[in-house]
LUMFIDREN-708375 format. One record per residue (C-alpha): residue number from 0; residue in three letters; x negated, y, z. Coordinates in steps of 0.05 Angstrom, whole numbers. Layout:
// residues N
     i    aa       c1       c2       c3
   NUM   ALA        X        Y        Z
...
***
This chain:
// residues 523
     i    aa       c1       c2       c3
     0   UNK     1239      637      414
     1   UNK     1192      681      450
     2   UNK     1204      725      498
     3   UNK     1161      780      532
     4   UNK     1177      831      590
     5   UNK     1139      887      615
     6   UNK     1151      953      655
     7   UNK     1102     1003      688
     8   UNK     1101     1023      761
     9   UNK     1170     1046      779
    10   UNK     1143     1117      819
    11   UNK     1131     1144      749
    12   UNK     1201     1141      739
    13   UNK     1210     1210      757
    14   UNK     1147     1241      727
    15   UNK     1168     1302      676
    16   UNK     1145     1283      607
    17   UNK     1098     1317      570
    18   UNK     1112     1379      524
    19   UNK     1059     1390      474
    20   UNK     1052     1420      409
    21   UNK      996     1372      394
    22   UNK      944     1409      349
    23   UNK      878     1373      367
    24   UNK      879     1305      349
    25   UNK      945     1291      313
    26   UNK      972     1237      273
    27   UNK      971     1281      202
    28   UNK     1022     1242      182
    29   UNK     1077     1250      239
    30   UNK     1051     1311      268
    31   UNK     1047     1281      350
    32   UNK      985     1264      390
    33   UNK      946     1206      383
    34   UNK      948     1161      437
    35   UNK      939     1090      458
    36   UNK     1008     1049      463
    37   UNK     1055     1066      510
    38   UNK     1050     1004      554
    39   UNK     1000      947      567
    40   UNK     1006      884      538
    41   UNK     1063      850      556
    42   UNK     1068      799      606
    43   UNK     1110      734      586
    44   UNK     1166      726      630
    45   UNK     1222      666      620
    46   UNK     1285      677      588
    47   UNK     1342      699      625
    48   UNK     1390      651      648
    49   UNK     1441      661      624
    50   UNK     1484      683      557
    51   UNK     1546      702      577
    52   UNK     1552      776      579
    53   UNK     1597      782      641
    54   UNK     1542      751      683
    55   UNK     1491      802      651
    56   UNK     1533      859      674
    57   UNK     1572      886      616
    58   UNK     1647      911      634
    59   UNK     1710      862      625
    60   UNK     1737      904      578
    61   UNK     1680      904      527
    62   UNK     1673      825      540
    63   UNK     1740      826      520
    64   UNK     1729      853      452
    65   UNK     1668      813      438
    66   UNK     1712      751      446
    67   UNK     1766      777      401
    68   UNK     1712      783      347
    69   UNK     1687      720      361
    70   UNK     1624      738      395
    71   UNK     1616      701      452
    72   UNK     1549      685      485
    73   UNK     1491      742      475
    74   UNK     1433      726      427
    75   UNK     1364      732      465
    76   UNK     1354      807      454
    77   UNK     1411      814      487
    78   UNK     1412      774      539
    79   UNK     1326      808      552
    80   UNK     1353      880      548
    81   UNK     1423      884      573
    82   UNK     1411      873      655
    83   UNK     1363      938      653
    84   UNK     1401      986      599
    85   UNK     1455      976      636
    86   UNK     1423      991      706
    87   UNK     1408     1054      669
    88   UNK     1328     1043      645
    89   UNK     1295     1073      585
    90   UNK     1281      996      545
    91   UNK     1234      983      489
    92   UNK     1266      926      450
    93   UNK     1221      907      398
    94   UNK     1249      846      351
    95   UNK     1263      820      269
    96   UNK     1323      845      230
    97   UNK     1384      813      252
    98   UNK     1367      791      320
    99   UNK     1425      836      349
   100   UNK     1403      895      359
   101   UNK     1455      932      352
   102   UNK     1501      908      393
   103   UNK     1446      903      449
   104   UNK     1441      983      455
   105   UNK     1518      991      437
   106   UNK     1545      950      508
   107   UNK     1501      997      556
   108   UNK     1508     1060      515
   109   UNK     1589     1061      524
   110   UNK     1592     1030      592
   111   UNK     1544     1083      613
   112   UNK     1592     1138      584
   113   UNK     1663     1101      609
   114   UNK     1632     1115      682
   115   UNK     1621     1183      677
   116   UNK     1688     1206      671
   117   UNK     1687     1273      637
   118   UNK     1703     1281      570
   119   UNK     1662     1310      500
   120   UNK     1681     1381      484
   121   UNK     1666     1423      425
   122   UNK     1597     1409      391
   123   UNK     1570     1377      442
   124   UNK     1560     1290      441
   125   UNK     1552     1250      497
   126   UNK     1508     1196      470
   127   UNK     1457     1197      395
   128   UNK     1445     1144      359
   129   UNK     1387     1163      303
   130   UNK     1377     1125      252
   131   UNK     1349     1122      170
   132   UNK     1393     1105      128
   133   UNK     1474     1116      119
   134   UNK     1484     1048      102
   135   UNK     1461     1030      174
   136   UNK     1497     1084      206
   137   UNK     1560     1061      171
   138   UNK     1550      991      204
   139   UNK     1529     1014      261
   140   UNK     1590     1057      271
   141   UNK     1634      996      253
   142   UNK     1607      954      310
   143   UNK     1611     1019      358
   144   UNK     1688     1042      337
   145   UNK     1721      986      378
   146   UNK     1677      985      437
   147   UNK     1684     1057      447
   148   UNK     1762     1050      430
   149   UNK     1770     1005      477
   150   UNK     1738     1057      537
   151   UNK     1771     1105      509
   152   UNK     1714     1148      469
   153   UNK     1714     1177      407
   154   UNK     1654     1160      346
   155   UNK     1634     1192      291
   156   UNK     1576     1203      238
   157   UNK     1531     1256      213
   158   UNK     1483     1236      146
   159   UNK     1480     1272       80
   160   UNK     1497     1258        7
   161   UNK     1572     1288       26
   162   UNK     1598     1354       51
   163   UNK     1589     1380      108
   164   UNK     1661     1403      119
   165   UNK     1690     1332      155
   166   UNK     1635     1327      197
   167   UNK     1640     1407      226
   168   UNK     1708     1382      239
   169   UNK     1693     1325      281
   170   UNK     1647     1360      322
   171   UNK     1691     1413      333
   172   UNK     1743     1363      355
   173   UNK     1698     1334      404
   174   UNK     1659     1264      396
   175   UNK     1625     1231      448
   176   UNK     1586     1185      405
   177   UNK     1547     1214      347
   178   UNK     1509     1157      302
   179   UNK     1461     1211      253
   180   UNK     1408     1203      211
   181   UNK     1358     1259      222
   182   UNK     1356     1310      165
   183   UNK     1436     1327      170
   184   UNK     1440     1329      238
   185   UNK     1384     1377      241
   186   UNK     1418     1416      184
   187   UNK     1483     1424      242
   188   UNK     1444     1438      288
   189   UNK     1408     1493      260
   190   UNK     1468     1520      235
   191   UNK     1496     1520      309
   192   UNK     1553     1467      304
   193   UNK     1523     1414      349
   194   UNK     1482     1423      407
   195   UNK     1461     1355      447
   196   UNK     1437     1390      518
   197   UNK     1499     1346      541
   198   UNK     1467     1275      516
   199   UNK     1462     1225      576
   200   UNK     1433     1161      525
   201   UNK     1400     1173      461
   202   UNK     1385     1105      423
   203   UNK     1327     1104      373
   204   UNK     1343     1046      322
   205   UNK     1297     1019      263
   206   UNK     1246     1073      285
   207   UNK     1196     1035      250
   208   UNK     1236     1042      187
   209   UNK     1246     1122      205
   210   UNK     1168     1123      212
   211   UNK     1168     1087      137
   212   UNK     1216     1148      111
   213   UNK     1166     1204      139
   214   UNK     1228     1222      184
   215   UNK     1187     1222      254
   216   UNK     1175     1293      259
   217   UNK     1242     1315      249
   218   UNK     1268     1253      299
   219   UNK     1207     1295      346
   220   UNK     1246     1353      339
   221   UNK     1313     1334      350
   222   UNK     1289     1296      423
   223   UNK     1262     1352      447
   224   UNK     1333     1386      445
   225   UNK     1370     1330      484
   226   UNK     1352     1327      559
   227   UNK     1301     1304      587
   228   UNK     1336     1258      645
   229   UNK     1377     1224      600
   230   UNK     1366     1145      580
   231   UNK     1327     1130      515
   232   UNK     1332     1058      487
   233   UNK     1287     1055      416
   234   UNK     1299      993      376
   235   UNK     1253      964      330
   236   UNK     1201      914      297
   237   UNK     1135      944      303
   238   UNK     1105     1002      337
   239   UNK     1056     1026      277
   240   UNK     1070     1088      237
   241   UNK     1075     1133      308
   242   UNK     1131     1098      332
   243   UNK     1084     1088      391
   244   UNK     1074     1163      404
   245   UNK     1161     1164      409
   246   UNK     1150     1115      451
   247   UNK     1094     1146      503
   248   UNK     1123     1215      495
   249   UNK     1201     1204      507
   250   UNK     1215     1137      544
   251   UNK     1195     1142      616
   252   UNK     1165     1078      643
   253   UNK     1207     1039      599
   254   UNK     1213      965      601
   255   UNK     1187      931      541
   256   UNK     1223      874      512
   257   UNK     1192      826      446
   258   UNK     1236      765      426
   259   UNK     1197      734      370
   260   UNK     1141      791      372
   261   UNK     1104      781      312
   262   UNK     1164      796      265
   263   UNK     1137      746      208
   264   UNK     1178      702      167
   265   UNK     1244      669      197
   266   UNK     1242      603      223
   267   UNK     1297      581      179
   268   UNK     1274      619      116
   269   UNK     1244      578       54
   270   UNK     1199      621        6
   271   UNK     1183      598      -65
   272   UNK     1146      640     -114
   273   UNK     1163      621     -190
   274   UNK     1123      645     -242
   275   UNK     1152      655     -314
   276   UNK     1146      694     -377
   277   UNK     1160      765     -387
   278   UNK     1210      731     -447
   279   UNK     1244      683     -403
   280   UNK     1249      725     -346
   281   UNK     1319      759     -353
   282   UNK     1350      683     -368
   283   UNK     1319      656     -303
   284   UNK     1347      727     -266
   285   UNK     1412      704     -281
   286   UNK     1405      637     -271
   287   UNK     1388      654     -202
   288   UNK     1447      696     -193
   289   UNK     1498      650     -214
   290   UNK     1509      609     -152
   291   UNK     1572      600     -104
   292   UNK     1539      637      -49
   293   UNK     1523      714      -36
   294   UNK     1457      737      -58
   295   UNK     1416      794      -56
   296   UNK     1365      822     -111
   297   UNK     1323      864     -109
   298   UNK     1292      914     -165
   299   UNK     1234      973     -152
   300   UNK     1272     1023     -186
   301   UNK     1348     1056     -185
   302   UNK     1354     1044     -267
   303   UNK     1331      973     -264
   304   UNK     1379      954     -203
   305   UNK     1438      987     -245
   306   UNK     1427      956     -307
   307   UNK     1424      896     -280
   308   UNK     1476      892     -239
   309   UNK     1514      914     -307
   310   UNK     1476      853     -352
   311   UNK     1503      811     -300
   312   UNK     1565      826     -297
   313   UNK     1569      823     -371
   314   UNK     1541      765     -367
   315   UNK     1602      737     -334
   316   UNK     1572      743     -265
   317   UNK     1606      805     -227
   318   UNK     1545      844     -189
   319   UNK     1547      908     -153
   320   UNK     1489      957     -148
   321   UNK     1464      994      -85
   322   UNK     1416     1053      -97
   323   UNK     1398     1124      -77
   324   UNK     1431     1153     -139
   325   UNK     1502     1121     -120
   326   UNK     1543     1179      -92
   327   UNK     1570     1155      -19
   328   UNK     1649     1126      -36
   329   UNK     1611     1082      -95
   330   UNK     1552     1057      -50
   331   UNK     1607     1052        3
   332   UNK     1655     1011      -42
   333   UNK     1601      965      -66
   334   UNK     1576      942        1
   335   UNK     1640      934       28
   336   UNK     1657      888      -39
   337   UNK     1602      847      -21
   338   UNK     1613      842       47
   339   UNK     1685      820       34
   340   UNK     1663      768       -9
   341   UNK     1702      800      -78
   342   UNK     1627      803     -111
   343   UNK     1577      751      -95
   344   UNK     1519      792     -124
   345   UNK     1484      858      -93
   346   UNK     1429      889     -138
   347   UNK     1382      940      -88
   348   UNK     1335      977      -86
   349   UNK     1285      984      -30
   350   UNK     1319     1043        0
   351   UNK     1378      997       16
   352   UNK     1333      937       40
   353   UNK     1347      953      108
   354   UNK     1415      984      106
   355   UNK     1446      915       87
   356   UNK     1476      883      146
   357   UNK     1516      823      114
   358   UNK     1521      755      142
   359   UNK     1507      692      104
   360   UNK     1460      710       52
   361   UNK     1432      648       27
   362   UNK     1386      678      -26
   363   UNK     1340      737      -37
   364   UNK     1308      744     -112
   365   UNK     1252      791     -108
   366   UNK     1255      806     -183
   367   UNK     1200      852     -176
   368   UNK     1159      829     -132
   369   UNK     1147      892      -74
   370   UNK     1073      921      -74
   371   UNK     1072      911        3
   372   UNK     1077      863       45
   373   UNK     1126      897       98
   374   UNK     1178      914       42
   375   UNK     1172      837       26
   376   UNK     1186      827       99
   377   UNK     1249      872      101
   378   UNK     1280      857       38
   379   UNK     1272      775       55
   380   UNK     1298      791      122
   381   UNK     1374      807       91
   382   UNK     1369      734       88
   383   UNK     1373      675      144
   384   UNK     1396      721      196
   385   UNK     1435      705      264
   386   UNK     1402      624      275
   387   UNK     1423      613      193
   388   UNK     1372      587      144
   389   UNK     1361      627       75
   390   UNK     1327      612       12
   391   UNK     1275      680      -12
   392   UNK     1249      676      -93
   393   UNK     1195      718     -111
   394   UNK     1185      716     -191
   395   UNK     1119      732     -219
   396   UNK     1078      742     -279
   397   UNK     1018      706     -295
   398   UNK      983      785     -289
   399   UNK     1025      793     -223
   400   UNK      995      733     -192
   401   UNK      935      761     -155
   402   UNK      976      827     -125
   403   UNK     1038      776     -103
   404   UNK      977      720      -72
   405   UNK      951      778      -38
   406   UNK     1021      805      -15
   407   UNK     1042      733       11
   408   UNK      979      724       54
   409   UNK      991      796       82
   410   UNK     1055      777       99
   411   UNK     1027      710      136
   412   UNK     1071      660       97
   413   UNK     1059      609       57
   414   UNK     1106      602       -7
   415   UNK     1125      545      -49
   416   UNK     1092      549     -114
   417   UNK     1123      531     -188
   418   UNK     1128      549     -267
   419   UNK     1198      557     -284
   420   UNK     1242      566     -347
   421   UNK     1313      575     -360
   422   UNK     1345      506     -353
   423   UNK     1295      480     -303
   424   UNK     1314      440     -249
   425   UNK     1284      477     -198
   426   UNK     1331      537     -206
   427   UNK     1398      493     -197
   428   UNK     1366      471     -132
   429   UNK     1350      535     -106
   430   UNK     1422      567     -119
   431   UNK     1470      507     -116
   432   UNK     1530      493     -151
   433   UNK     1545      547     -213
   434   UNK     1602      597     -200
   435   UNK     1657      594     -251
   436   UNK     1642      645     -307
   437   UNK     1682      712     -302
   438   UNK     1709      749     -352
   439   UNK     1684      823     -345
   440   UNK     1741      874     -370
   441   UNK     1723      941     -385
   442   UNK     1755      993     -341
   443   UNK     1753     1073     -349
   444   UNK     1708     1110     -323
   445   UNK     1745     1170     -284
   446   UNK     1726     1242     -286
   447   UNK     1673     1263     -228
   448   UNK     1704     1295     -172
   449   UNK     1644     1332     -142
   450   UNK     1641     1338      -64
   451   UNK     1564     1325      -67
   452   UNK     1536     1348       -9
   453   UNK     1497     1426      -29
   454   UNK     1430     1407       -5
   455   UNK     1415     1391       74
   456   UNK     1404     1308       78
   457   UNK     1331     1324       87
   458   UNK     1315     1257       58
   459   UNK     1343     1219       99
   460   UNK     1370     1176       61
   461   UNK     1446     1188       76
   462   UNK     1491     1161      123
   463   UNK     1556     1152      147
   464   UNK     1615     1113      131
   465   UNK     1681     1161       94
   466   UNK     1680     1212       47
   467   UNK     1676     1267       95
   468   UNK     1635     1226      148
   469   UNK     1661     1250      202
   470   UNK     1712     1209      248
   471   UNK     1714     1137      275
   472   UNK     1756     1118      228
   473   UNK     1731     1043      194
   474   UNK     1710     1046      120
   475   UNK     1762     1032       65
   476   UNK     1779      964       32
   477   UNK     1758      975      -38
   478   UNK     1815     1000      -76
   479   UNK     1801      960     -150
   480   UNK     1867      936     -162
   481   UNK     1899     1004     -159
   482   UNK     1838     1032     -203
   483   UNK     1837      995     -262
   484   UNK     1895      991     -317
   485   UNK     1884      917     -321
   486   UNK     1883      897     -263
   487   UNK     1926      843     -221
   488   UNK     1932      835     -150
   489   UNK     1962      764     -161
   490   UNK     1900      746     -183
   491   UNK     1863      763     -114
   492   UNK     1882      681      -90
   493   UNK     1856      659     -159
   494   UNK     1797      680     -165
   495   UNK     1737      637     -170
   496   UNK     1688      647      -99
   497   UNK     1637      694     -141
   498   UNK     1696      749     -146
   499   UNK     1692      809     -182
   500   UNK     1655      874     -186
   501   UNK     1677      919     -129
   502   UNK     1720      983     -159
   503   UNK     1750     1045     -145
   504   UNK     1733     1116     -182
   505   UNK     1675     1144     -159
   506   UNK     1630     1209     -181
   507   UNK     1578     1188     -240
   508   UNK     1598     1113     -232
   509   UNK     1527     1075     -254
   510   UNK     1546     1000     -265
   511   UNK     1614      983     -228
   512   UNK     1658      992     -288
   513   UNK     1685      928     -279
   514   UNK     1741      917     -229
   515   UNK     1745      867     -175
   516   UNK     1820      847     -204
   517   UNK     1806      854     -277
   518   UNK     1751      800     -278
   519   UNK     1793      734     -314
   520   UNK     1763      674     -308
   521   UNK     1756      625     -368
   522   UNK     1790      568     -369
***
């Protein structure tokens, strides 16, 4: 595990930032300056001492609630970056998907807020957190409600693809914590129900991501609103795309954290590339899927991921389907049935690659392989995360072979290489033991409700957590027994490990017509 440190001269502390407009010489493509990065090379320092997160400063009380969640020494992020966030310095923590992140900017950002003893009023957070997708922000917020709870602070989320009407409330309420993705929040704000000249910490997370979604420009705008004193932590895996100008232009002398810097494969990850016929292909997809454990695969488009999430589950292997076209309560109620454990099977897209947060994925199945080698990077990454090991498939064509070769170089690993069919070998010993088949029974499909959001997401790709997405209150258990005719919850301790198909009525339901307490299993 590597581990770099750096920080500039400490005078410049205090140095206003620059304000520019940045005409001459811009980055067409994020609309800031170009610059050099914001700091030099980093020097490599030894890893702190210790892991316990008393000794690196964070409050009793929020130890406390780590241990009661079974968290209980800090992974190296956190243990680089917590002694200066808390001491109050902008920090540049640069590190892989699932090397704790989150929690490492969510420990300073409430202590920081618990000692300043005043209280949020009326449209006006205490602390941002920006991020791209509402998938993160939902699991973001999840790891922030009882941290906050526990200092007494109130949470809540702003993304689109839902009215507006819960979140107004919320703000109007008061929240000190706001966890946004850009192009809602910047609808509020325009509309004049948030202002954030009150924000003391703004965190930056996935900003490389953000950069990915062509979100920097409004992220540029919203910054400039929040003050210019305040602490700025950005989080993320590389500083292409302009992430580097955030970087120069809102952190001031910031220290710069890398654990595991060059953000290639896992150490623990295993990557195979099996090529097969166009014909065989869908019989070697679900052989792949059939396994005890949860899995991930991934498709390039929304129809492909929902049919086949549906084939599969047809197929007598329950699979839920995560995509931009989902409306929120759906994509909410299929992540949280995979998460659970009800449905061992998550069909994405790219768009979700990086909102999945889920522990103990052993397998990713790129079923179409990406076109780029960073996509390959964050869809694998779902995978082997938090010190466990993961298996990632790539399937190929013989006429895909030269763009995946090139892809896998790009991406600096070095895959296993075989010719598979349905039946081989090689498949049983890349999933494991077969899941018990599972009866899929039909369910209706209920009427839409509406409640899309009119417009006003700004592509950001969503966000948030409840149907109004406002409030810290946790995400719902999905509700399939109570949805389907058919369904049993005596069943729930019977079930084989795969599970069912998460449930629950949803607007335009794509593929989960199956319900997590209707699948039988055959005996």
């Amino acid at each position: 595990m590597t581990i770099t440190t750096n920080t500039r001269d400490d005078a410049r502390r205090d140095r206003p930032r620059r304000r520019t407009n940045g005409t001459k010489g811009t980055n067409p493509s994020t609309g800031l300056p170009n610059s050099p990065a914001p700091v030099a090379e980093p020097a490599v320092a030894k890893a702190p001492a210790s892991t316990d997160f008393a000794v690196l400063g964070v409050p009793q009380n929020l130890v406390d609630v780590l241990a009661g969640q079974g968290i209980a020494s800090a992974f190296p992020i956190q243990s680089a970056t917590l002694p200066d966030s808390l001491s109050g310095r902008d920090v540049l923590g640069r590190g892989r998907t699932g090397s704790g992140k989150t929690i490492a900017f969510a420990l300073p950002l409430v202590a920081r807020l618990a000692t300043e003893r005043r209280r949020a009023t009326r449209g006006r957070p205490r602390a941002l957190v920006l991020l791209p997708t509402r998938e993160l922000a939902t699991q973001v917020h999840d790891t922030l409600v009882p941290l906050a709870e526990a200092a007494g602070l109130s949470t809540m989320t702003i993304y689109g693809s839902v009215g507006q009407g819960g979140q107004v409330k919320a703000l109007q309420r008061g929240a000190d914590i706001v966890v946004a993705c850009p192009g809602r929040l910047e609808d509020l704000m325009r509309q004049g129900h948030v202002t954030l000249d009150d924000v003391s910490v703004t965190v930056l997370d996935e900003a490389d991501h953000m950069a990915d979604l062509g979100f920097l420009p409004g992220v540029r705008r919203i910054m400039d609103t929040t003050p210019s004193n305040g602490q700025r932590l950005l989080f993320s895996a590389t500083l292409d795309n302009g992430v580097d100008v955030l970087v120069r232009r809102y952190l001031s002398s910031p220290v710069t954290h890398s654990v595991d810097d060059d953000v290639r494969t896992e150490p623990d990850m295993e990557h195979h590339v099996l090529t097969v016929t166009a014909g065989d292909k869908p019989a070697v997809v679900h052989e792949l899927a059939s396994g005890e454990s949860r899995s991930v695969l991934f498709m390039r488009t929304k129809h492909g991921a929902r049919k086949l999430a549906r084939d599969l589950t047809l197929a007598g292997v329950p699979a839920v389907d995560l995509h931009g076209n989902l409306a929120q309560n759906a994509r909410t109620r299929n992540l949280e049935a995979f998460r659970s454990g009800e449905v061992k099977v998550l069909v994405a897209t790219d768009v979700a690659a990086r909102g999945i947060h889920v522990d103990d994925i052993a397998l990713v199945v790129h079923v179409d392989p990406p076109t780029e080698h960073k996509a390959y990077l964050h869809r694998s990454g779902r995978t082997a995360r938090a010190g466990a090991s993961g298996v990632v498939v790539t399937l190929q064509t013989s006429s895909q072979r030269g763009d995946v070769t090139q892809m896998t170089r790009k991406a600096g690993i070095r895959p296993n290489l075989s010719s598979v069919q349905p039946g081989s070998p090689e498949l049983l010993e890349l999933t494991g033991p077969r899941a018990a088949f599972v009866e899929p029974v039909a369910r209706r499909e209920e009427p839409s409700s509406g409640g899309r959001s009119r417009g006003g997401n700004g592509g950001n790709g969503g966000g948030g957590r409840s149907r109004n997405g406002g409030g810290s209150q946790r995400s719902p258990r999905s509700s399939s027994s109570s949805s389907s005719p058919k369904s049993s919850s005596g069943q729930g301790g019977q079930r084989s490990s795969r599970g069912g198909s998460s449930a629950g009525a949803a607007p335009r339901r794509s593929v989960s017509e199956f319900s997590a307490g209707a699948g039988r299993r055959s005996r």
